[in-house]
C-alpha positions in Angstrom: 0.0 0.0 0.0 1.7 3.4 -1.5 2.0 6.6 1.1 -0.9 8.1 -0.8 -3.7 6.0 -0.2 -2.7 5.0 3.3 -3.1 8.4 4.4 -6.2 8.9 2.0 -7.6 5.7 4.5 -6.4 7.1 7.7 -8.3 10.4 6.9 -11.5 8.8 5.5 -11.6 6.5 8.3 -10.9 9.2 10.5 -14.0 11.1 9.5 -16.2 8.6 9.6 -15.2 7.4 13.0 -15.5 10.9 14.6 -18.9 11.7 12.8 -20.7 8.6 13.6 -19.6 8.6 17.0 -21.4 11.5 17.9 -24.9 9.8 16.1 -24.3 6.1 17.7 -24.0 8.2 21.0 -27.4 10.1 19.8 -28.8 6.3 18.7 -27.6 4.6 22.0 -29.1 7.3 24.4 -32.2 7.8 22.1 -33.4 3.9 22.5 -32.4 4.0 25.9 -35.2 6.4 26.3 -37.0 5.0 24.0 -37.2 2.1 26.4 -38.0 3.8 29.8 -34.8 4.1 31.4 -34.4 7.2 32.8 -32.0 10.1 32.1 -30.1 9.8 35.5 -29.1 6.0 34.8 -28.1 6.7 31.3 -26.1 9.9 32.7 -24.4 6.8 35.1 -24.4 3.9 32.9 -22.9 6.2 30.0 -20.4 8.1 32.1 -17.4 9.2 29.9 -18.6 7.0 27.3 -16.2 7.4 23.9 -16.9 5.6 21.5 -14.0 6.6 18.8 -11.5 5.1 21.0 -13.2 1.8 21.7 -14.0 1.5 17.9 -10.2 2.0 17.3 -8.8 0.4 19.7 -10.6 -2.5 19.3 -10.0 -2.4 15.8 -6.1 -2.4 16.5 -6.4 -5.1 18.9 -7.9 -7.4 15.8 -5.2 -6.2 14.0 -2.5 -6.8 15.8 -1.3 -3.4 16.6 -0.7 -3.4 20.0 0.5 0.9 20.4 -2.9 2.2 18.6 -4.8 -0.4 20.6 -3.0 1.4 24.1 -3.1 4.5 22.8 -7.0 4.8 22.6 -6.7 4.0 26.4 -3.4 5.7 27.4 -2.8 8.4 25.1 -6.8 9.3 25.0 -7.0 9.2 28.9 -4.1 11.9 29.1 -5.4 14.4 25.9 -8.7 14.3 28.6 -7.2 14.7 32.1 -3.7 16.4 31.0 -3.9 18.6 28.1 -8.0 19.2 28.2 -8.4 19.7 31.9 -4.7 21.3 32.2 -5.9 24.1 29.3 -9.1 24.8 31.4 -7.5 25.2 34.6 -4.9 27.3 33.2 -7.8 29.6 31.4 -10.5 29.0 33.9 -9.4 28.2 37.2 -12.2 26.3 38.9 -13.5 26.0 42.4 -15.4 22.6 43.6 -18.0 22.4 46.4 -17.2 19.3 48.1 -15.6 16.4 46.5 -16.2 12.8 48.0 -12.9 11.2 48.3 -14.6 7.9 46.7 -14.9 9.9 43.8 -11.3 10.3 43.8 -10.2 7.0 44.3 -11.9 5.6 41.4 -9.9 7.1 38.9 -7.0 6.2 40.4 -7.6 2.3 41.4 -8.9 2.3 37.2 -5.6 3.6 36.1 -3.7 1.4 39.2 -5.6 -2.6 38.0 -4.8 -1.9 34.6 -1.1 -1.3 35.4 -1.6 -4.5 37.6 -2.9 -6.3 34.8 -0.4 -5.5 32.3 2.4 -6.1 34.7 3.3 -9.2 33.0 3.2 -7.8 29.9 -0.1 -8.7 28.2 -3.8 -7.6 29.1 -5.8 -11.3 28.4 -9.3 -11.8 27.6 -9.7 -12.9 31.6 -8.2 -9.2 32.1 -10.4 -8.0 30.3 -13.3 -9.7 32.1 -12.3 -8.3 34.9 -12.0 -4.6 33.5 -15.2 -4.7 32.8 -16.4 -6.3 36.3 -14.5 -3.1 37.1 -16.3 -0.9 35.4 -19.7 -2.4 36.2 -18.4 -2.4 40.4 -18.1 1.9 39.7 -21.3 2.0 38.3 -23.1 0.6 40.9 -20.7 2.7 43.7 -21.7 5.6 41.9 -25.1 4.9 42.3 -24.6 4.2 45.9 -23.1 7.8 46.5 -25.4 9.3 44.4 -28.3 8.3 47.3 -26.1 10.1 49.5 -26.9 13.2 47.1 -23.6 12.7 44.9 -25.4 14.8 41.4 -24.4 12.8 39.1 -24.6 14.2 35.3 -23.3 13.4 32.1 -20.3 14.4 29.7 -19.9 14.9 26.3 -22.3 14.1 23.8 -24.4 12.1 26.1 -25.2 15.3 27.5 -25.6 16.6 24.9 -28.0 14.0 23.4 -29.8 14.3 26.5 -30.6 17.9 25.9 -32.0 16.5 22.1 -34.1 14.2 23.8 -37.5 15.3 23.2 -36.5 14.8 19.2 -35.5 11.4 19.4 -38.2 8.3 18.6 -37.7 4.7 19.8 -37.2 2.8 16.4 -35.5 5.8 14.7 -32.7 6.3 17.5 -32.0 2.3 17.2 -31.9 2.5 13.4 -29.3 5.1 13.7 -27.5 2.8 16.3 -26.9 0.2 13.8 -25.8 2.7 11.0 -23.6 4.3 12.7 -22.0 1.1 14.4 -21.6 -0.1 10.9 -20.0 3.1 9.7 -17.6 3.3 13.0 -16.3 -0.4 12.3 -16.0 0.2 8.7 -14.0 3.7 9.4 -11.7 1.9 12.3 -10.8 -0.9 10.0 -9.9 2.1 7.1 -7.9 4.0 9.8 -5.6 0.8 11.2 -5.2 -0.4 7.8 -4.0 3.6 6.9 -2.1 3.8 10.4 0.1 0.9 9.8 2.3 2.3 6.4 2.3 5.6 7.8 4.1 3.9 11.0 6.4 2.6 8.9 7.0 6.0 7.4 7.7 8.4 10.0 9.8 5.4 11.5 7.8 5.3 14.6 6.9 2.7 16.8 3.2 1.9 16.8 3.4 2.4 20.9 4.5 6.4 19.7 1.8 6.8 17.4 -1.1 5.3 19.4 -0.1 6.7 22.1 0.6 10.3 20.7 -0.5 11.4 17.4 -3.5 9.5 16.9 -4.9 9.6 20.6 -4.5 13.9 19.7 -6.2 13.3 16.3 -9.3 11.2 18.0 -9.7 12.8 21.6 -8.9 16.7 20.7 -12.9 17.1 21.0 -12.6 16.9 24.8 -10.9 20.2 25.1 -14.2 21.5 23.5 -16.4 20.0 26.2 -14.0 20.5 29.5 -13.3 24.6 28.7 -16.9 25.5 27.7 -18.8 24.0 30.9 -15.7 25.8 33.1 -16.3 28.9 31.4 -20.3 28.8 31.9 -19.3 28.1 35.7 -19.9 24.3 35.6 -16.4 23.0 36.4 -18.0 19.6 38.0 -18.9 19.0 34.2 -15.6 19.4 33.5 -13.8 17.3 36.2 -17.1 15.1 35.5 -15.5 14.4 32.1 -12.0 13.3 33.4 -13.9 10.6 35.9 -15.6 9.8 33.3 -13.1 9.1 30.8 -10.9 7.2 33.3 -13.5 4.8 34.1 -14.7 4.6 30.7 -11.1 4.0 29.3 -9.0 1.8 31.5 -12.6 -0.2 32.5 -14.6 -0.3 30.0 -12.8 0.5 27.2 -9.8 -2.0 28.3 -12.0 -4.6 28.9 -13.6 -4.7 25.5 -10.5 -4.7 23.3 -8.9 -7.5 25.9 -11.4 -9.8 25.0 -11.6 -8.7 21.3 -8.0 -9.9 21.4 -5.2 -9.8 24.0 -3.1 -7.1 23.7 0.7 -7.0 24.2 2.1 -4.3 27.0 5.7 -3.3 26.0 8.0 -2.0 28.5 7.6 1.5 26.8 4.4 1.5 28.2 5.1 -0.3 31.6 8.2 1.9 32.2 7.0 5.6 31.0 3.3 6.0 29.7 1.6 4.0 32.4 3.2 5.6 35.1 2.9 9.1 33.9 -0.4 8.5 33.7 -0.9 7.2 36.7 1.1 10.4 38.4 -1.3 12.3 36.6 -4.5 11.3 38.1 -2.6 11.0 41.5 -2.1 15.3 40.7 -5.7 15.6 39.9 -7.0 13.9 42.8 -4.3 16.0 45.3 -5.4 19.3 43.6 -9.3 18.2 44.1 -9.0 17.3 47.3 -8.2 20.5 48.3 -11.7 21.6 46.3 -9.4 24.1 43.9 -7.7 23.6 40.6 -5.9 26.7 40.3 -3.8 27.9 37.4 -0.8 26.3 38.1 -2.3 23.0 38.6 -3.1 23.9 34.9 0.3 24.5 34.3 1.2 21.3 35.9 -0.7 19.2 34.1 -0.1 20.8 30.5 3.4 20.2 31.3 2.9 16.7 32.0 1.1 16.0 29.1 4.4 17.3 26.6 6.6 15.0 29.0 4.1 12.0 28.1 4.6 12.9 24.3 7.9 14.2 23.8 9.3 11.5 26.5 8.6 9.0 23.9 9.9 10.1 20.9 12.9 10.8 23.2 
């Protein structure tokens, strides 16, 4: 496959990944409605929910290509919590009411039982189970602090579905739920196939791409949702988005592409983007415990974020 059309894939598939995430979102959330469940446990059940990165990483786990199937965890997780979040703070410093400490330690023990997982250097389809058990074992403690008047919302373009509900109908919402699944495979099999010449011609390591370039090309959006809510003086929607991308990444996400096909965990990734990661929400949380996340913790975190990507070309 010539330079040309690789990239030609890489960019249609691109597209259509980005664009159809948005209406399988719309299509998910629309049928859940559709159904009777109500806003709140989509808002729960949907937390963070990304589907561009689980389309393309599970996409590079079928392929075989380990780095873009990390980097729609890894290299997503810190355009969300590093580079999003660090730009809003830095613009927008936010103040929180109070922040229940469980909150914080779900992020962290995500980003922690992947690393644990991986330690032996591959994430199995019984990880994977387990990610998911994970993710379902949040859920339900979110639910549980949410009786103890936890308001929980959602992020991203559940939200803003949920704001389009009243246009959404049952069997229309579920139709455009299969399209745009169909599209999103389609598109995630056209940008892997494009991703892996263009690898090969910037003489990168797939663990350097994934991780860097194409996590930037596919998660970019979240700076769009994260400085908008701070601005509008709704930083919990903001700090709602990096919980929610945590969970949804290293849980859900990480679960699903483990069991499409386990995924090999080089040392790159053991030695220098997991645990940079990892510090990353351990800042967050230290910041947010303190019910603040003031300019510099911005700073911090924007800095952190060119360590993760320069670090590895390095």
């Amino acid at each position: 496959m010539n330079a040309i059309v690789s990239i030609a894939l890489f960019i249609v598939g691109l597209v259509l990944v980005i664009y159809f995430a948005e209406k399988l979102v719309k299509g998910a959330v629309g049928t859940s409605l559709g159904f009777g469940i109500s806003t709140f446990l989509i808002s729960v059940i949907f937390i963070g929910f990304d589907p561009e990165n689980l389309a393309i990483g599970a996409a590079g786990s079928f392929a075989g290509v380990a780095g873009i199937a990390l980097g729609s965890i890894i290299g997503a997780a810190m355009v969300a919590i590093a580079l999003a979040f660090g730009i809003t703070a830095l613009f927008v410093p936010m103040k929180f009411e109070k922040v229940p400490n469980q909150i914080l330690a779900l992020p962290v023990l995500a980003v922690l039982l992947l690393g644990i997982f991986g330690f032996d250097g591959w994430l199995s389809r019984a990880d994977g189970v387990v990610l998911l058990l994970g993710f379902v074992l949040s859920i339900v403690c979110l639910l549980w602090l949410s009786k103890r008047g936890l308001d929980i919302k959602a992020t991203g373009e559940v939200a803003e579905t949920l704001e389009e509900a009243k246009e959404l109908s049952k069997w229309k919402s579920f139709g455009l739920l299969l399209l745009s699944l169909a599209a999103i495979i389609i598109g995630s099999e056209m940008l892997v196939a494009g991703s892996k010449t263009i690898i090969t011609s910037l003489g990168l390591s797939d663990t350097v791409f994934g991780m860097t370039i194409l996590a930037f090309l596919v998660s970019i959006e979240e700076l769009a949702r994260e400085l908008p809510a701070a601005v509008k003086g709704r930083p919990e929607i903001s700090f709602g988005n990096v919980v929610g991308s945590i969970l949804a990444f290293f849980l859900f996400n990480a679960g699903i592409i483990a069991l499409v096909n386990p995924v090999k965990v080089d040392s790159q990734v053991l030695r220098f983007y997991l645990p940079l990661c990892f510090g990353t929400v351990i800042v967050i949380s230290l910041f947010m415990m303190t019910g603040r996340m003031p300019r510099r913790a911005g700073v911090i975190l924007i800095i952190l974020y060119l360590i993760f990507v320069l670090g590895g070309y390095i």
